[in-house]
KOLNU-23354 format. One record per residue (C-alpha): z, y, x; residue in one letter; residue number from 1; chain. Coordinates in nm, 4 decimals. Layout:
[site [Z,Y,X],A,NUM,A]
...
//
This chain:
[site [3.3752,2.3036,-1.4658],X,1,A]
[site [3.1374,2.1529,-1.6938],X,2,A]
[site [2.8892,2.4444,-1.6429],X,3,A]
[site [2.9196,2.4978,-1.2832],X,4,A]
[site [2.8357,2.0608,-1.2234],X,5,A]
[site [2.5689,2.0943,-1.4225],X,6,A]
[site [2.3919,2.3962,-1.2469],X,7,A]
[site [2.4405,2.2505,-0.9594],X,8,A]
[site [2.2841,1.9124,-1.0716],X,9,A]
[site [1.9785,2.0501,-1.2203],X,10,A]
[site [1.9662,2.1974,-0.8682],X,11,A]
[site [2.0018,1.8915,-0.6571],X,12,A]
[site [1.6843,1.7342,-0.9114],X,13,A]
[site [1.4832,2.0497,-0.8333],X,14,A]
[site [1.5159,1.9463,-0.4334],X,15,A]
[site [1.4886,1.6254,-0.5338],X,16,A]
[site [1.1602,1.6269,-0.7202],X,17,A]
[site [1.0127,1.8871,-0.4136],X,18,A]
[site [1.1217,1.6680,-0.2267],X,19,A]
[site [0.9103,1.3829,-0.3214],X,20,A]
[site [0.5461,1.5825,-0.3154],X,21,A]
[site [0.6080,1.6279,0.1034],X,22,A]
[site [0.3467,1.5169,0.3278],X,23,A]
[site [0.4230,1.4203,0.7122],X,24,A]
[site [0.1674,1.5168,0.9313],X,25,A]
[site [0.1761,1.3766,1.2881],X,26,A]
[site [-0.0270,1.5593,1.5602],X,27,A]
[site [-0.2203,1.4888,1.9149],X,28,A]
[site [-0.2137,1.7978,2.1556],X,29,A]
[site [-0.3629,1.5682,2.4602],X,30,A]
[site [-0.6801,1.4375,2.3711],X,31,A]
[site [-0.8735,1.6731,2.5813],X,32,A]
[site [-1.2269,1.6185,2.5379],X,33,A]
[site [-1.5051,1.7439,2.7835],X,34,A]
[site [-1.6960,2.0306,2.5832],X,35,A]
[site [-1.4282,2.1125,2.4335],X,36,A]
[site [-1.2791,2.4644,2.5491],X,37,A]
[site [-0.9386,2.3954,2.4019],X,38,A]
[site [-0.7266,2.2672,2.6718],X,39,A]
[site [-0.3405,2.1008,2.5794],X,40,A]
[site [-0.1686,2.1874,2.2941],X,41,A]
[site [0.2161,2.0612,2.2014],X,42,A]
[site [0.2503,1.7663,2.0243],X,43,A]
[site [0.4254,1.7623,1.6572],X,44,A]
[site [0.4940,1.6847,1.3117],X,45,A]
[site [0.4127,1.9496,1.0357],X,46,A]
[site [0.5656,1.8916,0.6992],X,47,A]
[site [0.3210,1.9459,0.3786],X,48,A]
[site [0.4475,2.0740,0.0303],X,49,A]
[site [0.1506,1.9304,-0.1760],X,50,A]
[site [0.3560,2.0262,-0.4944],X,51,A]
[site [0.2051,2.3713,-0.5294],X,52,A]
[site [-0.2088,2.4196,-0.5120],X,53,A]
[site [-0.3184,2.4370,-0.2534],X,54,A]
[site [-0.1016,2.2301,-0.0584],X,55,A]
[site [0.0845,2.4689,0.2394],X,56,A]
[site [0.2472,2.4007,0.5886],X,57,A]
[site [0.6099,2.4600,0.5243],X,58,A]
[site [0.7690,2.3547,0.8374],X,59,A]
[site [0.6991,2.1787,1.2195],X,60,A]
[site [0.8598,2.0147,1.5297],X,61,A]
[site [0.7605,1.9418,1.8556],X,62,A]
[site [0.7802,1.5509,1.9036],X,63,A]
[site [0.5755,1.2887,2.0334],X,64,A]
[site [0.2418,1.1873,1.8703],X,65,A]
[site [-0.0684,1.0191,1.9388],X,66,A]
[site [-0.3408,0.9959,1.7167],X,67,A]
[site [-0.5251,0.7157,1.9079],X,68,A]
[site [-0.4195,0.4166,1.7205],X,69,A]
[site [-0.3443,0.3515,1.4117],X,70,A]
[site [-0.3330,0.6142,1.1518],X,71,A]
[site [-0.0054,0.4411,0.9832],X,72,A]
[site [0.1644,0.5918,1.3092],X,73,A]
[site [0.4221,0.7848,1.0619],X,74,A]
[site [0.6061,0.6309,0.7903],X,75,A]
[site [0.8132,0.8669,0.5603],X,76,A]
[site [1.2076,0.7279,0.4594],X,77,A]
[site [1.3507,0.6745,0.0951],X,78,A]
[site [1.3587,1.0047,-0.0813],X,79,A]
[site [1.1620,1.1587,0.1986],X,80,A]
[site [1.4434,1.2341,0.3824],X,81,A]
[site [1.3360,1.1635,0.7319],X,82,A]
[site [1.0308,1.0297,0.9078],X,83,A]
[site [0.9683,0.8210,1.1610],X,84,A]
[site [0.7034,0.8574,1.3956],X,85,A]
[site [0.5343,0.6719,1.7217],X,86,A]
[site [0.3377,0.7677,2.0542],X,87,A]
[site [0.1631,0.5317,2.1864],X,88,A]
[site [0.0340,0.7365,2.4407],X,89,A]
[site [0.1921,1.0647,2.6856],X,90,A]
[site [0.0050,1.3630,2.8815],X,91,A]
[site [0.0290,1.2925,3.2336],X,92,A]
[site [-0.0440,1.6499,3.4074],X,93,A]
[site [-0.2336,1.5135,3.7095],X,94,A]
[site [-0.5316,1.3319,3.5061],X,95,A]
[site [-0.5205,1.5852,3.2140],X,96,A]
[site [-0.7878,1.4205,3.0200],X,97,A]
[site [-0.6174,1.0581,3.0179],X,98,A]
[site [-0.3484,1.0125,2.8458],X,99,A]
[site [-0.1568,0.7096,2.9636],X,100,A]
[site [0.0145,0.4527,2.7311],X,101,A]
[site [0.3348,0.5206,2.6279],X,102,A]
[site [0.6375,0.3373,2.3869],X,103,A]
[site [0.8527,0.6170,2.2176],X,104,A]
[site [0.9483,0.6012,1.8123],X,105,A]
[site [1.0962,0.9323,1.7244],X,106,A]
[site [1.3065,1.0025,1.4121],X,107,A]
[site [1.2858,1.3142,1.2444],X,108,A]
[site [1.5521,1.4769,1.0066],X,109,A]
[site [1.3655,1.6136,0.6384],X,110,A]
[site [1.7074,1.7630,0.5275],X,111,A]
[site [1.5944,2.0942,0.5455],X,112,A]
[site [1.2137,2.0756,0.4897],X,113,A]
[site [1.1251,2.3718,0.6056],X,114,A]
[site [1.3317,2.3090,0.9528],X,115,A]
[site [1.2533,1.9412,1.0081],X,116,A]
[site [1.4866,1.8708,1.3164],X,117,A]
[site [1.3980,1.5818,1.5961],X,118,A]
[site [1.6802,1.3522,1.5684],X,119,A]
[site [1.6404,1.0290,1.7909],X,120,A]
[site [1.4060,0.8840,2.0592],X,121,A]
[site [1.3689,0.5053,2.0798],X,122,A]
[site [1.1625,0.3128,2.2398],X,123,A]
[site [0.9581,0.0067,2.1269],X,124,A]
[site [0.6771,-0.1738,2.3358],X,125,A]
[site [0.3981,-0.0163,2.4487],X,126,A]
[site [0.1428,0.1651,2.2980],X,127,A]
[site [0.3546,0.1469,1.9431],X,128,A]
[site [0.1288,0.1851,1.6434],X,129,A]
[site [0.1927,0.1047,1.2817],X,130,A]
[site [0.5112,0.2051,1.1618],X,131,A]
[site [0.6761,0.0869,0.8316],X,132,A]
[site [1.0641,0.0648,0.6565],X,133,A]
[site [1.1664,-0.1429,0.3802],X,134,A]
[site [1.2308,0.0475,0.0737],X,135,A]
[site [1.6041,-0.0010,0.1250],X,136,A]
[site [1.5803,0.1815,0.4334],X,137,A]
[site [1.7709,-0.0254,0.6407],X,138,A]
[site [1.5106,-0.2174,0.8455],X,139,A]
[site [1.2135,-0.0969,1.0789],X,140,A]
[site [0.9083,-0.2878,1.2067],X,141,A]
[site [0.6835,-0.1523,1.4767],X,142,A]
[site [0.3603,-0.2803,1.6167],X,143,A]
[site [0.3487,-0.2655,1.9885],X,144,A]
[site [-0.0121,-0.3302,2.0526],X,145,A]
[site [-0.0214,-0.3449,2.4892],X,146,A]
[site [0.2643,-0.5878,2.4358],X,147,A]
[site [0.1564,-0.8711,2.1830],X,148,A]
[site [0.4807,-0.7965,1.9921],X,149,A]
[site [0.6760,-0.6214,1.7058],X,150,A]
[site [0.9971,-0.4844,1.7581],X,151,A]
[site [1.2622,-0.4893,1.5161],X,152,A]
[site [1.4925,-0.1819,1.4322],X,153,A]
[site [1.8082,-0.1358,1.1841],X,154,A]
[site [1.8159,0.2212,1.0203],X,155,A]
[site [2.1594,0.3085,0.9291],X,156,A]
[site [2.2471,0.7193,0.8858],X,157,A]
[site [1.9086,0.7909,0.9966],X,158,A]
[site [1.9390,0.5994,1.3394],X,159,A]
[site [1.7332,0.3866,1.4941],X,160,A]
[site [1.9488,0.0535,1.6874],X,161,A]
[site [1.7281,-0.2353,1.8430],X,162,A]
[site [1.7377,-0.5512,1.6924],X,163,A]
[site [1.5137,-0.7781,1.8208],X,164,A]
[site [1.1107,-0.8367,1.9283],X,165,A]
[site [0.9009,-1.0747,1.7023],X,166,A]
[site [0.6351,-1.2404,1.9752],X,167,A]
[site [0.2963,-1.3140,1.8365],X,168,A]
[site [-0.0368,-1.4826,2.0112],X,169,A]
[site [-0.1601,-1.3680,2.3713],X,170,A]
[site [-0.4001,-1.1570,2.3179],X,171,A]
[site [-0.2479,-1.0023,1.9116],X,172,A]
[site [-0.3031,-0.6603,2.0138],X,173,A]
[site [-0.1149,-0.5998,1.6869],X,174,A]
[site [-0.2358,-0.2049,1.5973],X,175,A]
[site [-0.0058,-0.2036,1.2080],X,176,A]
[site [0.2463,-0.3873,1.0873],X,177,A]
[site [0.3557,-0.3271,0.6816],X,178,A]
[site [0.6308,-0.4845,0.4667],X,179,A]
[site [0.5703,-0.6120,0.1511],X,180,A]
[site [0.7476,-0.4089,-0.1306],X,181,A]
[site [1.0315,-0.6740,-0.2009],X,182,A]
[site [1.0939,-0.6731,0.1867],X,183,A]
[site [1.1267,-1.0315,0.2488],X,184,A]
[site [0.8055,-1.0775,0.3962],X,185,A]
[site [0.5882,-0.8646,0.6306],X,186,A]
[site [0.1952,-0.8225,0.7822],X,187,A]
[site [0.0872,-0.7678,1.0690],X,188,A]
[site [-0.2965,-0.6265,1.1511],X,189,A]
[site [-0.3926,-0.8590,1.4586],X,190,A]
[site [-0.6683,-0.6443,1.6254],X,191,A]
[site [-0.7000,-0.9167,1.9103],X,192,A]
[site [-0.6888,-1.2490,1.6939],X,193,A]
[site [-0.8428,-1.1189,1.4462],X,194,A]
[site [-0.6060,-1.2177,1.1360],X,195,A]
[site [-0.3208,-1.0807,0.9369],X,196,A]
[site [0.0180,-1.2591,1.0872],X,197,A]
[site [0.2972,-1.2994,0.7934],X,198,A]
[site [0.6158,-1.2323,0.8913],X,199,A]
[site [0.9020,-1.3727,0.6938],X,200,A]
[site [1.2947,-1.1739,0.6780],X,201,A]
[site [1.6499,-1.2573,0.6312],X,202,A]
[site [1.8407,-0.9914,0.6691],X,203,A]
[site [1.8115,-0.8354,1.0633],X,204,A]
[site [1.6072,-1.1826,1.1328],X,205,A]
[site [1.2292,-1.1544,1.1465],X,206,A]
[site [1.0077,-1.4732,1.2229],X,207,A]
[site [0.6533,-1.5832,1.2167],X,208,A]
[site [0.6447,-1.8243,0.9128],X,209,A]
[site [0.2819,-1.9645,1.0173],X,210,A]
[site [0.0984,-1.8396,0.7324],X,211,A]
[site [-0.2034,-1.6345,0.8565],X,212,A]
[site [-0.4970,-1.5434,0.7514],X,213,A]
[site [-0.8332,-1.4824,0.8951],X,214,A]
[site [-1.0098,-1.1507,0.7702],X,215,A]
[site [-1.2899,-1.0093,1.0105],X,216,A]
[site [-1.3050,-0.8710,1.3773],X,217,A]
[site [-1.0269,-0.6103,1.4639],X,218,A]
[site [-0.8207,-0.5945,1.1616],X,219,A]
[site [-0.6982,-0.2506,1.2023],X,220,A]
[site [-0.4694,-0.1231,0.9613],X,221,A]
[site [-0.2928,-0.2946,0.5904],X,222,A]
[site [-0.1829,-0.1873,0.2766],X,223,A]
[site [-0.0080,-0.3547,0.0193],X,224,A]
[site [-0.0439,-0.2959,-0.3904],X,225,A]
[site [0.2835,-0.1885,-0.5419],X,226,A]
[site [0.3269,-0.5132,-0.7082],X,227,A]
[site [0.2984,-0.6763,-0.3584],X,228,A]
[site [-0.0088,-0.8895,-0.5275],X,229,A]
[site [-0.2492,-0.7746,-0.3180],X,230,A]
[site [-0.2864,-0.6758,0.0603],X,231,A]
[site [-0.6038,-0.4460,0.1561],X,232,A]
[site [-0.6905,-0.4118,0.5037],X,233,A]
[site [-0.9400,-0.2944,0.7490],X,234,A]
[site [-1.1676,-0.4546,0.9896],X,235,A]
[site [-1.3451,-0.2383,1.2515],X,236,A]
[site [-1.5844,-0.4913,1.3698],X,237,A]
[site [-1.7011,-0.6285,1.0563],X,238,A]
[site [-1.7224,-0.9391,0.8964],X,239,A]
[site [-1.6095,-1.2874,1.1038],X,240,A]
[site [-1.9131,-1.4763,1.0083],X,241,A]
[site [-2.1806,-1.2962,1.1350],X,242,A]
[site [-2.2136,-0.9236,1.2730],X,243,A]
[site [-2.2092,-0.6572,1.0224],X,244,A]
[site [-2.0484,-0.2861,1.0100],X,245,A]
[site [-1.7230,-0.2793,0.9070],X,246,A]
[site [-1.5702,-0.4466,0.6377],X,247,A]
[site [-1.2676,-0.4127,0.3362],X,248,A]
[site [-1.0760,-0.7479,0.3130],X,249,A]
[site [-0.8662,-0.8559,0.0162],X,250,A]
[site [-0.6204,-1.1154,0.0810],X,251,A]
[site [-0.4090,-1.2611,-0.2407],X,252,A]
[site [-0.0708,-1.3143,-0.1250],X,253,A]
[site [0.0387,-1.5404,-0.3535],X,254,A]
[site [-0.1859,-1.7941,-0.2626],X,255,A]
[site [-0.2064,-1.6449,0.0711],X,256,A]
[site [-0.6182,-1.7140,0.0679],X,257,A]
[site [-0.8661,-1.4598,0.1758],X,258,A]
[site [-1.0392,-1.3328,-0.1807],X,259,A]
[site [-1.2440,-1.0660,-0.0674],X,260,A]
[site [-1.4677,-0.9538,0.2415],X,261,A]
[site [-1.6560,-0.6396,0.1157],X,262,A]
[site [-1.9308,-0.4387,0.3935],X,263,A]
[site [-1.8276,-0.1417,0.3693],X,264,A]
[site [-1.9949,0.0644,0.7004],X,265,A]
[site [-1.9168,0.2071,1.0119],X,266,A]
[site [-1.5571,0.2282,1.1639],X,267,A]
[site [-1.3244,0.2125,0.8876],X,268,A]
[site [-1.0590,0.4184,1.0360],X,269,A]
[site [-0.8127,0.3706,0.7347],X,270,A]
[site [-0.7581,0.2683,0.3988],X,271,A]
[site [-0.4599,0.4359,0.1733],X,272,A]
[site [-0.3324,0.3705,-0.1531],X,273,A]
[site [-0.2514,0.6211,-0.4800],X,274,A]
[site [0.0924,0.5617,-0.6026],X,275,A]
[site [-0.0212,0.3527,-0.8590],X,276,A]
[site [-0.1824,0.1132,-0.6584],X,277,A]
[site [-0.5408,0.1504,-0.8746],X,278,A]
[site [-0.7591,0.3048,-0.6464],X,279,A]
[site [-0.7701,0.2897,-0.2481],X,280,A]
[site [-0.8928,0.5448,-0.0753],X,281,A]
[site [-1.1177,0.4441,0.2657],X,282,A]
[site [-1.1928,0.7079,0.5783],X,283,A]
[site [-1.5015,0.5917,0.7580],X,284,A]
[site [-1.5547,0.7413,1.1304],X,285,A]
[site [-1.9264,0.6924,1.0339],X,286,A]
[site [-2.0397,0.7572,1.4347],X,287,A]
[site [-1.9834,1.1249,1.3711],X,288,A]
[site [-1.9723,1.3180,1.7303],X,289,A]
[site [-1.6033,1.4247,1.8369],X,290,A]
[site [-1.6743,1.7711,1.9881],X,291,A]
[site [-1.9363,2.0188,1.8788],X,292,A]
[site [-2.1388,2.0359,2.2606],X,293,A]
[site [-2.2575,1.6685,2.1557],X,294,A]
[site [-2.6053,1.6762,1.9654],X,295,A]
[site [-2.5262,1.4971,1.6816],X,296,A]
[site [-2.2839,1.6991,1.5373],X,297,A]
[site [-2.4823,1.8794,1.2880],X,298,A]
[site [-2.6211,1.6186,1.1954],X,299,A]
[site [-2.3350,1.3159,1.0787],X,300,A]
[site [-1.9843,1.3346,0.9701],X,301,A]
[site [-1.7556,1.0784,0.8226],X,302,A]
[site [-1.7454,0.9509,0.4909],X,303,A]
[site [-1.4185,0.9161,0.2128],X,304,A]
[site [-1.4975,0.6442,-0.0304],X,305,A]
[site [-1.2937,0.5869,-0.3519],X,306,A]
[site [-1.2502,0.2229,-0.4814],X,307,A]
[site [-1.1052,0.1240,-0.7781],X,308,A]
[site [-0.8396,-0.1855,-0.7253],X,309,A]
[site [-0.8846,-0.4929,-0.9043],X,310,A]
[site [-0.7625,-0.8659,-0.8604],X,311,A]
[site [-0.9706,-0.9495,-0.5420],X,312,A]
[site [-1.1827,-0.6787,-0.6313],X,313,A]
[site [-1.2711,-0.3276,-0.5102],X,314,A]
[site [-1.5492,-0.1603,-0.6811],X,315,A]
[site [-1.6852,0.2134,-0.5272],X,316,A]
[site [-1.5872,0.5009,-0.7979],X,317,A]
[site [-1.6650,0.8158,-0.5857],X,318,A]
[site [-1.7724,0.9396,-0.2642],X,319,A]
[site [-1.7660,1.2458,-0.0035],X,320,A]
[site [-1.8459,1.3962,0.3214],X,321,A]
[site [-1.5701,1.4493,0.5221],X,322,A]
[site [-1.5594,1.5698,0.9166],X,323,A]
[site [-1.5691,1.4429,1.2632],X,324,A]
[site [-1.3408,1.2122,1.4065],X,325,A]
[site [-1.1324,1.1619,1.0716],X,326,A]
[site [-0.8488,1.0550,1.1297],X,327,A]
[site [-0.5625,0.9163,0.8940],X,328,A]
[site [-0.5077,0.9967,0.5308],X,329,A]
[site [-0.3134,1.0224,0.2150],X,330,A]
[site [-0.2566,1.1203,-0.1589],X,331,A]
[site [-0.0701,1.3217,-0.3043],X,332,A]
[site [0.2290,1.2085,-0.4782],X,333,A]
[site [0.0225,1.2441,-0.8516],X,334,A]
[site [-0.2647,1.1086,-0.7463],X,335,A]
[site [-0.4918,1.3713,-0.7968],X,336,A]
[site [-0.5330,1.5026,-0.4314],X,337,A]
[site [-0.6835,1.3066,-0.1390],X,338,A]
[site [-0.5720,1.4772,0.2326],X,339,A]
[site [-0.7678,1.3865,0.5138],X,340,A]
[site [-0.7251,1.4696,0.8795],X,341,A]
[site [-1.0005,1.5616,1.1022],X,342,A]
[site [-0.9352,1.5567,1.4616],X,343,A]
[site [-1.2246,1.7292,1.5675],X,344,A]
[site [-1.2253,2.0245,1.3340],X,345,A]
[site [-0.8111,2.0377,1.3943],X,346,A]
[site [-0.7995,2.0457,1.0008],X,347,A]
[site [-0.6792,1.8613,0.7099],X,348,A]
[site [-0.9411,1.8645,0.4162],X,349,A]
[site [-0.8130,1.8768,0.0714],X,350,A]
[site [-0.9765,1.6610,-0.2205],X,351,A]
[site [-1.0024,1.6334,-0.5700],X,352,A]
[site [-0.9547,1.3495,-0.7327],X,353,A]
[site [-1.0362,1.3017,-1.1251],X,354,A]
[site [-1.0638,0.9486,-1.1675],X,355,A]
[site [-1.4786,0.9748,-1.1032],X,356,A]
[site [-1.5429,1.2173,-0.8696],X,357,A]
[site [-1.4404,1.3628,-0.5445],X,358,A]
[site [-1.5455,1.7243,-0.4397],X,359,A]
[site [-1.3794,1.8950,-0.1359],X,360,A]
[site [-1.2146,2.2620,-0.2030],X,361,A]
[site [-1.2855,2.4356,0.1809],X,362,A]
[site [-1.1029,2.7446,0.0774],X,363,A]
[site [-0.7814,2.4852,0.0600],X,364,A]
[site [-0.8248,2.3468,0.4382],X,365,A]
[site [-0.5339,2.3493,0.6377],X,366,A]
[site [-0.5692,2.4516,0.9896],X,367,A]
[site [-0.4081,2.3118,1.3245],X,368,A]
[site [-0.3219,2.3847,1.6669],X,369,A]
[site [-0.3369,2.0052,1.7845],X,370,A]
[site [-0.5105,1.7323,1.6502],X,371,A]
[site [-0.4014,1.5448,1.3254],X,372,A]
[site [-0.3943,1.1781,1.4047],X,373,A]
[site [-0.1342,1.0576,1.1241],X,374,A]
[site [-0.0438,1.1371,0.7818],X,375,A]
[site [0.1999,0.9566,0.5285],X,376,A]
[site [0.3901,1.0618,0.2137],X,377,A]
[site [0.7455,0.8592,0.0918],X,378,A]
[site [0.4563,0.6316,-0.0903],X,379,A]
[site [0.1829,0.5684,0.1237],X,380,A]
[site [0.3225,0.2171,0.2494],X,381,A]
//
């Protein structure tokens, strides 16, 4: 008995630890673009091994996506065993080439990685962005930027039951929403008001506690530092003072005072987090064209800048081309590989990361039928 329990234990920690090196893809099969000559393509969520090198497609559902919002539109369960996943928007076969907004949160099964299976549809408000759970896995927030609001979800055996809508300012446009690590607070990315709302939680009960802070025009998207010290966000329209290209804001939460406002250039699309919290990782859109017919193409793509993470400080360690219209992205769960999605090319990049340097492997790109909008590991919020 002895032998057979532990065989089988050494084999539930193998699919345990490949279980913790997935990456969750979510991708956009509507965005038809003029110039473009590839018309609809389905919807889905591809699952990532990024254990192995280079990292491989291992499995993929059809499900509602939309990569136009935020890139935090996935969010990846404790012990990657499910993901959850929002649309803000839905095809609408008489105007092919507008999408129209839409409010579904889908919950997909990771039991069998190779088989993910489509488990639940819910619905939030619409145009749902940022996704995030607490790490015990019982509690789920959802921005719902058309609506001013963020609705409020209990997780229990993987499914989704409503509990409630926090209402912020006329006008929020909330596009993320993340919880800090002890899950007692949450923060919200206020695109309209341009501030990060706290939230503050007991139990199922969420609340606006009043503390915000002012970081720049169109706060976009938020991280938070493992140590829940620090939240990083991004502002898409650059600095609140005077007009600049976008900028990297810092706020201390302790103290719950703005600390930094760094330039940082043109449409910072997203800013992720190693696992360790000591660098971030930040995808500018840079202007680069979104289909090849347009005349810049050649000529610009984006940009992946690596900071290092200090107290209130972020200070640029390494830099790279990227692609057009890059989209969302994430690390691996070591920290030595940066993914990033590129909605254009209908690829995900692959990076290496040493600590000082950042050089793209092309023979490692991972190709796509629809457009990668969202990517998230168990760690990337």
């Amino acid at each position: 008995m002895r032998l057979r329990f532990t065989a089988l234990s050494a084999l539930l920690l193998l699919s345990c630890a490949a279980r913790a090196d997935l990456m969750i893809s979510a991708n956009d099969g509507k965005q038809i673009v003029k110039g473009d000559p590839t018309g609809r393509t389905p919807d889905s969520v591809t699952v990532l091994d990024t254990k192995s090198y280079p990292p491989r497609v291992i499995g993929s559902v059809e499900v509602p996506a939309a990569m136009i919002g935020s890139p935090n539109a996935v969010a990846v369960g404790p012990g990657a065993k499910f993901v959850i996943v929002t649309a803000a928007q839905k095809f609408v076969p008489a105007d092919p080439e507008n999408a129209v907004p839409d409010d579904t949160v889908s919950v997909i099964d990771l039991a069998d990685p190779a088989h993910p299976k489509w488990l639940q549809t819910a619905h939030a408000g619409l145009t749902p962005g940022g996704v995030t759970i607490n790490r015990a896995g019982t509690l789920v927030l959802v921005a719902n930027k058309s609506y001013d609001t963020i609705s409020v979800f209990t997780l229990r055996g993987k499914r989704l039951a409503p509990a409630g809508t926090v209402a912020l300012d006329k006008g929020a446009a909330p596009t993320d929403v993340v919880f800090a690590p002890d899950g007692r607070k949450a923060y919200v990315a206020a695109w309209g008001v341009n501030k990060i709302i706290e939230l503050g939680i007991e139990g199922v009960r969420v609340t606006r506690t009043g503390k915000d802070v002012e970081t720049g025009i169109n706060p976009y998207g938020a991280m938070i530092t493992p140590d829940g010290a620090w939240l990083i966000n991004t502002n898409v329209g650059g600095a609140l003072d005077h007009k600049t290209a976008g900028t990297l804001s810092m706020i201390d939460l302790k103290t719950g005072k703005l600390a930094l406002s760094l330039e940082v250039g043109k449409t910072p699309e997203h800013v992720a987090l190693s696992p360790d919290g000591r660098h971030a990782a930040l995808v500018l859109a840079n202007g680069a064209a979104t289909v090849k017919s347009d005349p810049k193409y050649d000529g610009l793509v984006g940009i992946i800048r690596i900071y290092a993470v200090g107290p209130g400080t972020l200070t640029p360690v390494a830099e790279a081309a990227s692609c057009h219209w890059a989209q969302g992205l994430a690390w691996s769960e070591d920290g030595k590989l940066v993914m990033q999605q590129c909605a254009a090319e209908r690829v995900i990049q692959v990076f290496g990361f040493d600590g000082t340097s950042l050089k793209r492997d092309d023979a490692a790109t991972l190709s796509f039928v629809s457009r990668p909008g969202s990517l998230s590991t168990r760690r990337s919020r």
